[in-house]
N, C-alpha and C positions, 0 to 999 in steps of 0.2 A: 343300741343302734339297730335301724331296722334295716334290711335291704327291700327296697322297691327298684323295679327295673334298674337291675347293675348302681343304682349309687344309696351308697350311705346314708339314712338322715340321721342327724344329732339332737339327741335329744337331753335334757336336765343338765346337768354341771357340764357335759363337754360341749352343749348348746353354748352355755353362758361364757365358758373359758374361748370360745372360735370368737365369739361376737365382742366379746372384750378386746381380743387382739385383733381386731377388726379396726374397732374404734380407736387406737391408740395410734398417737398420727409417729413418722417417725419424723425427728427431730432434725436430724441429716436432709435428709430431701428437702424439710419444711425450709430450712435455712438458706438452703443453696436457692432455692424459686425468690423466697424472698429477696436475698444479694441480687441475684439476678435481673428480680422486679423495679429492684430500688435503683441496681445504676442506668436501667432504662427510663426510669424517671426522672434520673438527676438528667441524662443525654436530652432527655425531652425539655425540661424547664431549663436549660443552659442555652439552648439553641433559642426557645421562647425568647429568651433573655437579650441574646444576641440578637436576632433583628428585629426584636423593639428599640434597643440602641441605633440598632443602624437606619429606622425608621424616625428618629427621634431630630424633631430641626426640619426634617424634609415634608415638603410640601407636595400634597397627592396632586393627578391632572386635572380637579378644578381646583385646588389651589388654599385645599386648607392645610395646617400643619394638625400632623397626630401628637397629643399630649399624652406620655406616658409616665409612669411611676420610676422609670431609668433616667431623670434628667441629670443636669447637673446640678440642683442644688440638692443639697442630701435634707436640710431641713433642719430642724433645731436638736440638739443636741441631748440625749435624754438623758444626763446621768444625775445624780442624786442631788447634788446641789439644783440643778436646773429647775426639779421635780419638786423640792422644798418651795423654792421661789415663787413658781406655777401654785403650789397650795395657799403659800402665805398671800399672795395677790388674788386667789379668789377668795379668800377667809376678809380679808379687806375689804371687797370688794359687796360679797354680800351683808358684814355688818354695815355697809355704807345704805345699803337698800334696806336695810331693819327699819321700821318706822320705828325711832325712840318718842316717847313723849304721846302717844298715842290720844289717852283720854288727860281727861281735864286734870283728876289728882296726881296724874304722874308729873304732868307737868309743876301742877303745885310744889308735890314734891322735889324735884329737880331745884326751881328756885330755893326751896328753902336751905337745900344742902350747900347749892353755890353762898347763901348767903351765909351758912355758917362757917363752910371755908373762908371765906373772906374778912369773915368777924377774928377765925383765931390765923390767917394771916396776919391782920391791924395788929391782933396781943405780942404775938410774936415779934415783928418788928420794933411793936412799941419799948419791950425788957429789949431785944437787940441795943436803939438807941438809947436805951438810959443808962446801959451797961458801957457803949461807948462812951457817953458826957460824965460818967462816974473815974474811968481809967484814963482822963485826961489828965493832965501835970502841966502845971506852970513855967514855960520852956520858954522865955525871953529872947534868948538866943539861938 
């Protein structure tokens, strides 16, 4: 440490050790500004809050009403089912907008699968009823 007119400079390690404790905020003070900061905000958005309700419905001197986000309807409801619904109705919604069948062979294609569903629906039905006209019995009575 040197003296120049009456004060000390700090110089190497006791430089570093001042400026360090310099730097290090203290946590106490920092907390309390903060507490402080935040119930002045919450004072501040509570009152915002309050006369946009009490503005809300009322019509200014020429005569329009203020619309604000404090009304009374709250709105649709977000919880998980809701949110399920909302995805499965656009997932719907956009496969509806999908153009299927676009070009010519998809189209082909498309027919030719209906038509083979339809051939082993006929099979199908057809062993159904031979299966029923086989476990018929002669019941007079």
């Amino acid at each position: 440490m040197h003296k120049e007119g009456g004060q000390s400079i700090d110089t190497g390690l006791n430089k570093w050790i001042r400026e360090y404790k310099e730097d290090v905020v203290d946590t106490a003070a920092l907390q309390t500004e903060i507490d402080k900061y935040m119930t002045e905000y919450d004072e501040k958005i509570q009152t915002e809050i309050e006369k946009a309700k009490a503005a809300e419905g009322v019509p200014d001197e020429e005569g329009w009403v203020t619309v604000t986000k404090y009304g009374k309807n709250k709105g649709a409801p977000r919880t998980e089912a809701h949110e399920k619904a909302l995805t499965r109705k656009e997932k719907k919604r956009r496969k509806d907008k999908e153009l299927l069948n676009f070009y010519s062979f998809q189209m082909r294609e498309t027919k030719r699968e209906q038509i083979a569903n339809l051939r082993k629906k006929f099979e199908e039905d057809k062993n159904r009823i031979a299966l029923m006209k086989a476990s018929r019995k002669f019941r007079p009575y």
